[in-house]
C-alpha positions as CSV (number, residue, x, y, z in Angstrom):
1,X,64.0,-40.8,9.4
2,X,65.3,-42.6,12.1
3,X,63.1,-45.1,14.4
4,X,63.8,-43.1,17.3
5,X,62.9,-39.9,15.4
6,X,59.6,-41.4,14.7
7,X,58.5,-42.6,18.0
8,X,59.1,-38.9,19.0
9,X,55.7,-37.7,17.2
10,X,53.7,-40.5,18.3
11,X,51.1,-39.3,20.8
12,X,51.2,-42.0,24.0
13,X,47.8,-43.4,25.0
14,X,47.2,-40.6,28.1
15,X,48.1,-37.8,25.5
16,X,45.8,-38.9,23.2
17,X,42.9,-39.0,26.4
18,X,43.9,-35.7,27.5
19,X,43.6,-33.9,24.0
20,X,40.0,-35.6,23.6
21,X,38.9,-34.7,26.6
22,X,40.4,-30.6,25.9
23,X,38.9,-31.4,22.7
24,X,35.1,-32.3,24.2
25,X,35.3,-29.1,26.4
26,X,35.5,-27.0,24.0
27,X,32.4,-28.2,21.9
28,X,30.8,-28.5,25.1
29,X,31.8,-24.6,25.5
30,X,31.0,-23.5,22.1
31,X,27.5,-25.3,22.2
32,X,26.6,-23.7,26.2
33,X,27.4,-20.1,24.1
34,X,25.3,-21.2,21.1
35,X,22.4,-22.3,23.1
36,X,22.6,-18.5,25.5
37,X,23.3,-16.9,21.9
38,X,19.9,-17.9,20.3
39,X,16.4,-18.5,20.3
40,X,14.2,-17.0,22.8
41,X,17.3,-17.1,25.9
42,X,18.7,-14.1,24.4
43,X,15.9,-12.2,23.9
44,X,16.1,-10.4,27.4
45,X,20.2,-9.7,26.5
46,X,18.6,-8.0,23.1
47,X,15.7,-6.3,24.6
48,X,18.6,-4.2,26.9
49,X,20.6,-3.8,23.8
50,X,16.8,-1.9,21.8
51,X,17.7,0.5,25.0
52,X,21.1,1.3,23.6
53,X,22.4,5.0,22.9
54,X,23.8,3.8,19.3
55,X,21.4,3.6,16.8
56,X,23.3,0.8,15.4
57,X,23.2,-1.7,18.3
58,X,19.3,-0.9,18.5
59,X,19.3,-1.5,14.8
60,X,20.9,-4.8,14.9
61,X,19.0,-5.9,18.2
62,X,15.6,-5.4,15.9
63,X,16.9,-7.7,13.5
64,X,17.9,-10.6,15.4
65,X,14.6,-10.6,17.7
66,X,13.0,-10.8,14.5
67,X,14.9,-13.9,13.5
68,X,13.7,-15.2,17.0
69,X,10.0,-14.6,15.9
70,X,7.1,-15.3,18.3
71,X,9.1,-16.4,21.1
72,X,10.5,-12.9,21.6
73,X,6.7,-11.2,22.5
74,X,8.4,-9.8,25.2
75,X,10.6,-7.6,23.2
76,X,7.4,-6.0,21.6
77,X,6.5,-2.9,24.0
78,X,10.2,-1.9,23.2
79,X,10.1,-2.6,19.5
80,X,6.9,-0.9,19.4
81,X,8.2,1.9,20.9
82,X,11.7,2.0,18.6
83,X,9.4,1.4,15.4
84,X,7.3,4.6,16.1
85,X,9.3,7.0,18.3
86,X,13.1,6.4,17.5
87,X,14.9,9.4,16.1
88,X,16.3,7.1,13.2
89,X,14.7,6.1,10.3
90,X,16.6,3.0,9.9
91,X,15.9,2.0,13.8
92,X,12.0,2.4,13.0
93,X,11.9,0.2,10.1
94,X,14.0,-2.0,11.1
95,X,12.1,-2.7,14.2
96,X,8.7,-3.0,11.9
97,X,10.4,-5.4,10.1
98,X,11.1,-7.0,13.6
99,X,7.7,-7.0,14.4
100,X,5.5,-8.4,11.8
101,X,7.4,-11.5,13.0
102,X,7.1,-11.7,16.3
103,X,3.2,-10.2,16.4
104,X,0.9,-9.0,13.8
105,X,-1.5,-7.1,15.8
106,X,1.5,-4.8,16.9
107,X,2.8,-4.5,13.5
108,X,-0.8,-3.3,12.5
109,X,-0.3,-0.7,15.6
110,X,2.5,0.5,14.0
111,X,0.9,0.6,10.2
112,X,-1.9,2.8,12.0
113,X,0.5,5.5,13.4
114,X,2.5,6.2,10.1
115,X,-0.6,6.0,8.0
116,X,-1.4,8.8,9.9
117,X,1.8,10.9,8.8
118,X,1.6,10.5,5.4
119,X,-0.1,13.7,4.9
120,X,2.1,15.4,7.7
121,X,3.3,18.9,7.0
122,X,6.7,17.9,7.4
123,X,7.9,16.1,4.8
124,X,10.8,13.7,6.1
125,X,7.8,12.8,8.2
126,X,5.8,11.4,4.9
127,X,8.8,10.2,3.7
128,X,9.3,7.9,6.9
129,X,5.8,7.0,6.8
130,X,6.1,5.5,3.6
131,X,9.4,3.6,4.6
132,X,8.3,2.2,7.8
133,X,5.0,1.3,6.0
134,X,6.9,-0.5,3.2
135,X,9.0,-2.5,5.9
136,X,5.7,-3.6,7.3
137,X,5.2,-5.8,3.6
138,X,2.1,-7.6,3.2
139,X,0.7,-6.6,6.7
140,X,0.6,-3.3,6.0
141,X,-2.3,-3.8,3.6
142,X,-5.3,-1.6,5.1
143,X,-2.6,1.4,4.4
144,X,-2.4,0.8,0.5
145,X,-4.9,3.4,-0.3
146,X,-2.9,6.2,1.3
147,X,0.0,5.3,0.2
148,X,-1.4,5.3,-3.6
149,X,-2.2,8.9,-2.5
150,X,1.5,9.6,-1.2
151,X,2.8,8.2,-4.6
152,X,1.2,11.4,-5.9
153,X,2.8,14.0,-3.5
154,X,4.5,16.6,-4.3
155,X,7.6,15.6,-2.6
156,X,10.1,13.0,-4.9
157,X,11.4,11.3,-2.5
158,X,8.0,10.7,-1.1
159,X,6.6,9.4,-4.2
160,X,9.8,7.1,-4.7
161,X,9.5,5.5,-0.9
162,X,5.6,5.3,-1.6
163,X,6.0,3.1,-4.8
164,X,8.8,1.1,-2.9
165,X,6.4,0.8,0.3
166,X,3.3,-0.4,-2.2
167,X,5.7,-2.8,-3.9
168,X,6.5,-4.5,-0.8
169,X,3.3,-4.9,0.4
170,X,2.0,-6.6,-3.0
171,X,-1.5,-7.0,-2.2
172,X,-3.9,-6.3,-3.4
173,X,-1.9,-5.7,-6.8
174,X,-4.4,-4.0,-8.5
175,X,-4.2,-0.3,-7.0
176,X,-0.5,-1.3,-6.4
177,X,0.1,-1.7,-10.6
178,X,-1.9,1.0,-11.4
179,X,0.1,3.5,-9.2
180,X,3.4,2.2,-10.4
181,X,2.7,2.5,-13.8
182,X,1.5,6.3,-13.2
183,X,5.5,6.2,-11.6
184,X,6.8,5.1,-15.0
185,X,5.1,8.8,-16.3
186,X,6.5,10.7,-13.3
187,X,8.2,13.7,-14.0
188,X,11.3,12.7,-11.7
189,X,13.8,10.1,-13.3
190,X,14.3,8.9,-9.9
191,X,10.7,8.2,-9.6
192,X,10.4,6.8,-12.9
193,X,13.8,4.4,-12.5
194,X,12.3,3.4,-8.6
195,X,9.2,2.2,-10.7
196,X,10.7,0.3,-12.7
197,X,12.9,-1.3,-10.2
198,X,9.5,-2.5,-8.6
199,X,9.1,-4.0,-12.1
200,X,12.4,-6.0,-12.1
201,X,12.8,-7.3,-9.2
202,X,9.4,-7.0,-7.2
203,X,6.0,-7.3,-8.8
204,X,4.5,-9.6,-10.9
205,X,4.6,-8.3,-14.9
206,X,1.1,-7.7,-16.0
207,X,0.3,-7.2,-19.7
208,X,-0.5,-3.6,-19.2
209,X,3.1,-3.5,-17.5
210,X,4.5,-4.9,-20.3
211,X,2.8,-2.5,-22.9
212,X,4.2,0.3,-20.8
213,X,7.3,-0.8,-20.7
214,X,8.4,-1.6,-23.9
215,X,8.6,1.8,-25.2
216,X,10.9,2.7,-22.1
217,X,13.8,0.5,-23.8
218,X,14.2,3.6,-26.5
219,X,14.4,5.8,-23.7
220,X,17.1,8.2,-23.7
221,X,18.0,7.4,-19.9
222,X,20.5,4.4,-20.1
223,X,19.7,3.1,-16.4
224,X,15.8,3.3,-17.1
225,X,16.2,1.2,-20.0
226,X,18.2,-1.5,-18.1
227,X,16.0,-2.0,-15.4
228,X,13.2,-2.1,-18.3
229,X,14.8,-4.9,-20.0
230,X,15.4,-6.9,-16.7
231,X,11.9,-6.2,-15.9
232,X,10.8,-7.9,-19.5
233,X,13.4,-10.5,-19.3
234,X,11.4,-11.7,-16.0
235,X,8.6,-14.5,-16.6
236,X,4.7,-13.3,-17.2
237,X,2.1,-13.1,-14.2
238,X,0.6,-16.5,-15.3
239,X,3.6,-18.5,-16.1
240,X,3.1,-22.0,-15.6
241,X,6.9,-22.8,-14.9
242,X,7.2,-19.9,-12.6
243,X,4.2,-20.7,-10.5
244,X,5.6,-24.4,-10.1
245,X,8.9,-23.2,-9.5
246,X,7.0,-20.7,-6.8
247,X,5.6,-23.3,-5.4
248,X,8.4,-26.0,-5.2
249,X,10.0,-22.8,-3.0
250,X,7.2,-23.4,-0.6
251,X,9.0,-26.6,0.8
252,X,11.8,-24.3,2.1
253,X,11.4,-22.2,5.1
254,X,14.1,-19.7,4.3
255,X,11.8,-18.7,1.0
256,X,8.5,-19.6,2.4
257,X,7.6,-15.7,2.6
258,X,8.8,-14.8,-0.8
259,X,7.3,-17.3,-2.9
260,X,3.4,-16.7,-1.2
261,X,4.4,-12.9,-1.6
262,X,5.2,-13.7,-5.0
263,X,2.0,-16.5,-5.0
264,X,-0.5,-13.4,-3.5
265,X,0.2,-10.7,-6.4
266,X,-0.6,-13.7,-8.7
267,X,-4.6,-13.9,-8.1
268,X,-6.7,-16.9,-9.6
269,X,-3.3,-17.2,-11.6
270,X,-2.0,-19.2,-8.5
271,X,-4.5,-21.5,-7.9
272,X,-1.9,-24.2,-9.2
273,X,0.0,-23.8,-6.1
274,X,-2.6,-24.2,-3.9
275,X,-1.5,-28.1,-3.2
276,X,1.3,-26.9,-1.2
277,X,0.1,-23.7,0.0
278,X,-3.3,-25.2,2.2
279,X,-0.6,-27.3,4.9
280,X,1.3,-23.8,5.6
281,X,-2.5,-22.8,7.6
282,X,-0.8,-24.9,10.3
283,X,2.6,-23.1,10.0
284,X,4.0,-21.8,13.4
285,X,4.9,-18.3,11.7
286,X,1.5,-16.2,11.8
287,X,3.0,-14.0,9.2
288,X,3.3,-17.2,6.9
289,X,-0.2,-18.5,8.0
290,X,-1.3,-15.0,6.9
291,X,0.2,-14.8,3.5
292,X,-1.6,-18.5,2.9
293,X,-4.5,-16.9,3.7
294,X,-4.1,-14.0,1.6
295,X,-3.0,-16.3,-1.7
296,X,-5.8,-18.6,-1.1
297,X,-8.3,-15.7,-1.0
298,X,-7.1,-14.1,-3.7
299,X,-7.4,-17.0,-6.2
300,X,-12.0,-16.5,-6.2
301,X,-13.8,-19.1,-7.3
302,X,-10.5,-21.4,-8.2
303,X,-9.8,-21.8,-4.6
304,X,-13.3,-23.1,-3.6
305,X,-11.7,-27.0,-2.5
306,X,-10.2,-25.0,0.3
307,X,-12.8,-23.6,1.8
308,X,-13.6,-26.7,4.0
309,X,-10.1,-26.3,5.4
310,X,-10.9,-22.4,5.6
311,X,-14.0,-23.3,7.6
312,X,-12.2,-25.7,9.9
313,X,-9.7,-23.9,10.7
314,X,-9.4,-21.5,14.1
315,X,-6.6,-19.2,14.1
316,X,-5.1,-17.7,16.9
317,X,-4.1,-14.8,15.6
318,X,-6.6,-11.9,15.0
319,X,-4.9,-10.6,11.8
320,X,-5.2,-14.0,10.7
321,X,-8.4,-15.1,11.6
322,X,-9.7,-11.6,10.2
323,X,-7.6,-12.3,6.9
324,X,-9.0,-16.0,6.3
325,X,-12.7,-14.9,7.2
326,X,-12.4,-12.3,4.4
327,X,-10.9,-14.9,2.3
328,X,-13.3,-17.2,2.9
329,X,-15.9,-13.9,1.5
330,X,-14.0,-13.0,-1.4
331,X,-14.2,-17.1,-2.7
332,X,-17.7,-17.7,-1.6
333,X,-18.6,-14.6,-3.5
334,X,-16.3,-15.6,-6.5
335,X,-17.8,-18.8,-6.9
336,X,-21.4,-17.7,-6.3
337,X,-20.8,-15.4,-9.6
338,X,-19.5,-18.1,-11.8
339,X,-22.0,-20.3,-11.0
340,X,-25.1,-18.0,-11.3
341,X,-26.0,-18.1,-14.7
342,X,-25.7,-14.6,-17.2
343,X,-28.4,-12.1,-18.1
344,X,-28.7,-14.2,-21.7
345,X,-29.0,-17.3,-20.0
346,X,-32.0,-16.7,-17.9
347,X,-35.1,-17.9,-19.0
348,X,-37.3,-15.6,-20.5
């Protein structure tokens, strides 16, 4: 290569400016879209888009003022009104999902109106219920009775979305195992395979789920027994590992929710996580300050240290504040029992 050749591909000194300054303008461009793009400055843009004739663009709209959270309370008269009155299944939940988010009071508006459908005469009705409901997760907990009920109706696909929908709301776990190992019995396999999904990849294994599992791995139906050994593969309830690995997760807000879902199904079982789980009472999300509340509470009498902190604390939120005054109930009450003495110990 000649030197002339060379000197050809050099850039000169007002080049060199020119593409640095091309060069700024674009980041400066890409970051003016990025800030209009996100946060709550697009939430006007998406709250337009919930008004959409496709139910796909109201679909995705949900999803991303749900990413927003509390900053988009403005979208919530129109997500209230996609979650309960759109004609598309997929629009309604998604727009629950939106909502528990963004405002827990509203989410709890929309668990009251599908509770109300789950004895409907129609069925796709019941079955929407129960899928709305079970996009509503931990918040829809008042409607865990009748859902336990719809997990008996005569309808299959109402039974499958009601174990799904108890699954997903977790709490309290009790009800929630029992129905799902009545699903393990159903007469439907899709029923039975749907409960045992809840097993693999859901809920907590309890002993009794384990005892009604094991016999499913002789089971004639290949995919029952798959998701039966994944379920028994997973770790036990009270695993010590899996409750410090659950609470380790804690530390990142991208699995914040999951672990304390996880953490809530657990009972006095997670009381080792309680370290990391008391600073999240001053997280920003309500629906995480809500799942710390329901963790702590369900823990009894091993969660009495927090109490002070229970006490002190003043939530804004009315779902919350209910949630950590009944939690504050349930330990109170826990540790009252342990500590009062047994019918053999009295005096007599």
């Amino acid at each position: 290569m000649t030197a002339d050749t060379s000197s050809s591909t050099i850039l000169s000194s007002r080049e060199i400016k020119l593409h640095l300054l091309g060069l700024v303008m674009l980041l400066g461009l890409l970051g003016l879209w990025y800030w209009f793009s996100t946060g709550a400055r697009v939430v006007p843009t998406l709250i337009e888009l919930l008004k959409d004739d496709d139910p796909s663009t109201r679909i995705v709209a949900a999803e991303q003022l749900g990413q927003v959270g509390p900053a988009a309370r403005t979208a919530v008269p129109q997500l209230l009104s996609q979650a309960t009155q759109d004609g598309s299944q997929h629009a309604n939940t998604t727009a629950a999902a939106a909502l528990k988010w963004i405002d827990l009071t509203a989410a709890r508006r929309v668990m009251t109106h599908f509770v109300s459908r789950l004895q409907d005469p129609d069925v796709q009705q019941r079955r929407t219920a129960c899928a709305v409901l079970g996009s509503l997760g931990p918040i829809a907990k008042p409607g865990v009775p009748p859902l336990v009920a719809a997990a008996r109706d005569a309808d299959a696909l109402v039974r499958r979305n009601a174990l799904i929908a108890l699954a997903s709301v977790g709490i309290p776990s009790t009800p929630i195992g029992v129905a799902l190992l009545d699903g393990l019995r159903d007469s439907s396999s899709l029923v039975r395979q749907t409960a045992a999904t809840q097993f693999a990849f859901t809920v907590p294994l309890t002993q009794d789920a384990v005892a009604a599992l094991t016999p499913i791995l002789n089971d004639p139906d290949k995919g029952l027994t798959t998701l039966a050994r994944t379920a028994l593969d997973k770790p036990r309830a009270g695993d010590a590992a899996h409750i410090e690995s659950l609470g380790m997760m804690l530390g990142h807000s991208s699995a914040r929710d999951y672990a304390l879902h996880q953490l809530a199904q657990l009972g006095p079982a997670a009381s080792d996580a309680l370290t990391p789980i008391l600073p999240l009472l001053e997280d920003e999300q309500p629906l995480i300050r809500y799942l710390a509340v329901e963790t702590i509470g369900g823990m009894g009498a091993a969660a009495k240290q927090a109490l002070p902190a229970l006490h002190q604390h003043q939530d804004s939120d009315p779902v919350v504040h209910a949630a950590m005054t009944d939690a504050v109930s349930a330990i109170e009450s826990a540790t009252a029992a342990t500590a009062a003495p047994s019918a053999k110990e009295l005096p007599r």
